[in-house]
C-alpha positions in Angstrom: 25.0 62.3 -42.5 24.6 61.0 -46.1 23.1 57.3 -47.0 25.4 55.6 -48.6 23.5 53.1 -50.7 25.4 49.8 -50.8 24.8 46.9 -53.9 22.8 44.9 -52.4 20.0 47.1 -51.3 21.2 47.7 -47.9 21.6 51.7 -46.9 24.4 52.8 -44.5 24.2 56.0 -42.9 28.0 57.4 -43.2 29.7 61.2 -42.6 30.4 63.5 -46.2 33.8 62.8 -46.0 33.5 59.0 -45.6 31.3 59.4 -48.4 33.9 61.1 -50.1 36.6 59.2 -50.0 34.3 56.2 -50.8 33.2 58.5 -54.3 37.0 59.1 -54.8 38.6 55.5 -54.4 35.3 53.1 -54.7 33.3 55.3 -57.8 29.5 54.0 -56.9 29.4 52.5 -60.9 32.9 51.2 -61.0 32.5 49.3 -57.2 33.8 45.7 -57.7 30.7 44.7 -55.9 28.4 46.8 -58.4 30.3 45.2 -61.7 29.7 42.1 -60.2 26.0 42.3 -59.4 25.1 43.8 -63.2 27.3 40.9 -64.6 25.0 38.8 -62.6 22.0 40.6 -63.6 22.8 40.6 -67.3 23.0 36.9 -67.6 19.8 35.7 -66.1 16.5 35.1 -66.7 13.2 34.4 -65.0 13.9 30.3 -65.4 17.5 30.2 -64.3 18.9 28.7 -61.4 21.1 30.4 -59.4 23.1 28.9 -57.2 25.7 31.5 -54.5 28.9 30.0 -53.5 29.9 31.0 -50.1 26.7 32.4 -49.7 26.8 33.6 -45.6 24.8 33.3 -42.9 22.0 35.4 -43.9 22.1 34.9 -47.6 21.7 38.5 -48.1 23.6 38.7 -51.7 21.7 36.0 -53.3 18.3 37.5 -51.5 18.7 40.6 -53.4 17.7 38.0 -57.0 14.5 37.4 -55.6 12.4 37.9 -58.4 14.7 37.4 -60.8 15.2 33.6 -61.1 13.0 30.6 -60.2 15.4 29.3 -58.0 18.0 30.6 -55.6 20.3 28.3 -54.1 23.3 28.9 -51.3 25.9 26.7 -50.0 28.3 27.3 -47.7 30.0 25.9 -44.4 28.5 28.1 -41.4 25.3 27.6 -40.1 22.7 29.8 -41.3 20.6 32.6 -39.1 17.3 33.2 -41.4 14.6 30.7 -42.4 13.4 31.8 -45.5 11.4 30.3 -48.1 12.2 31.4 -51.2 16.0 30.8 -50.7 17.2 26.8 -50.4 20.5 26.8 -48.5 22.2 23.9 -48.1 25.8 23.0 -45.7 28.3 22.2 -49.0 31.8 23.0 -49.1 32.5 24.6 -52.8 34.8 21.3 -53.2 32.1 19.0 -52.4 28.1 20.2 -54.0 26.7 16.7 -53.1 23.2 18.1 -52.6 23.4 20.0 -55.8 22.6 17.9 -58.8 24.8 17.6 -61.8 24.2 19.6 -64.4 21.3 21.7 -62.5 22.6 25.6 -62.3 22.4 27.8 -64.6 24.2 30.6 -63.0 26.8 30.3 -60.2 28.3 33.4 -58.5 30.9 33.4 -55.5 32.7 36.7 -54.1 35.5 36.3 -51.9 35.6 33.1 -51.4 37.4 31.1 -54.4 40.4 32.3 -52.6 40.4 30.4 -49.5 39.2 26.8 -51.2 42.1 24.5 -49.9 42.3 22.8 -53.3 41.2 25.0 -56.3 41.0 22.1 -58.6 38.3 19.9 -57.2 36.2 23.7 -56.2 36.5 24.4 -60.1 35.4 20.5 -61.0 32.5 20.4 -59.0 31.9 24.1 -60.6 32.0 22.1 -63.6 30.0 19.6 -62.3 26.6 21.1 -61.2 26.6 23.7 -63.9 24.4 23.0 -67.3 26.0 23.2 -70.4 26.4 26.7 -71.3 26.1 27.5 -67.7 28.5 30.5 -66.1 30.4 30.7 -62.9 30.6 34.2 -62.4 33.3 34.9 -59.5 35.2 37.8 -58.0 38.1 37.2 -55.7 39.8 40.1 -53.4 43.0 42.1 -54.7 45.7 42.6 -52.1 44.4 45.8 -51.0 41.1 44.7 -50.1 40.8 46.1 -46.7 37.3 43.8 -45.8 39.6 40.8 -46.4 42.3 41.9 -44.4 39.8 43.0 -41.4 38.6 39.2 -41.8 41.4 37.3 -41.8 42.1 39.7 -38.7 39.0 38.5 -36.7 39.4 35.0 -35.2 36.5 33.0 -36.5 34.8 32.5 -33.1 34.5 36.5 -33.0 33.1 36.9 -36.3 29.3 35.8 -35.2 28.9 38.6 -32.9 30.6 41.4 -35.3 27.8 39.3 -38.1 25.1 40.0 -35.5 26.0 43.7 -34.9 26.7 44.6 -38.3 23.7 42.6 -39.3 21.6 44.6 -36.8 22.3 48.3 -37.3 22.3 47.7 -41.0 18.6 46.7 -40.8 17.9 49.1 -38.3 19.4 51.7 -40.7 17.9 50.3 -43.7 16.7 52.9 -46.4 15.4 50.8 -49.5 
């Protein structure tokens, strides 16, 4: 087996030729997920505000700035599984912030999730809204091929919370940081 080290700090213990194939089609410093976590990375600083769109259950994407802002911020419309104190999440729909002040983020990221807003316009206006002048919305949305997409839209969304929980648990079980 070969660890697989994954963006976000979490380690995945895979076979040589899943490994592979990941090297051949998903290069480690080309990954969409990479590019989007140095694009992140290159435009903060130690006083931003960083607020994660869509940000999960566990908050695990916007976790791994710790240390990097002063302030980390999620939103999104499940119910969270982590208590944690360093991380302010909040139950907002990206059409409707009203817990996020106006003008108050300096950085916004989303990642798969821009896609599925029901009306674009009022996600991008409250974008618009909350961020500061000179602020960034940094997004990345899935290409047709995205297989974790597809495998999602597959899953009913009453089945997804156990899958969460399972995947959740062997990848802390398996974690190499």
């Amino acid at each position: 087996m070969v660890a697989f080290s994954l963006v976000w700090g979490i380690s995945v213990k895979v076979s040589a030729e899943i490994q592979e194939l990941i090297n051949k089609y998903f290069p480690p410093i080309n990954h969409p997920y990479r590019v989007l976590y140095r694009t992140i990375l290159n435009h903060l600083t130690p006083s931003d505000t960083v607020l994660e769109i869509g940000c999960g259950r566990t908050a695990l994407v916007l976790r791994a700035f710790k240390g990097k802002a002063a302030k980390l911020i999620g939103i999104d419309v499940v119910d969270y599984d982590i208590i944690d104190e360093e991380v302010i999440l909040l139950g907002n729909d990206v059409t409707d912030m009203t817990d996020i002040a106006t003008a108050s983020i300096d950085v916004a990221f989303s990642r798969s999730v821009l896609e599925l807003a029901h009306e674009i316009e009022a996600a991008f206006s409250e974008n618009r809204r909350v961020l500061k002048p000179n602020g960034r919305h940094i997004f990345l949305t899935p290409n047709f091929y995205d297989y974790a997409s597809l495998i999602a839209a597959a899953i009913p969304n009453q089945s997804k919370r156990p899958v969460e929980a399972t995947c959740l648990w062997r990848l802390t079980r398996d974690n190499v940081h």
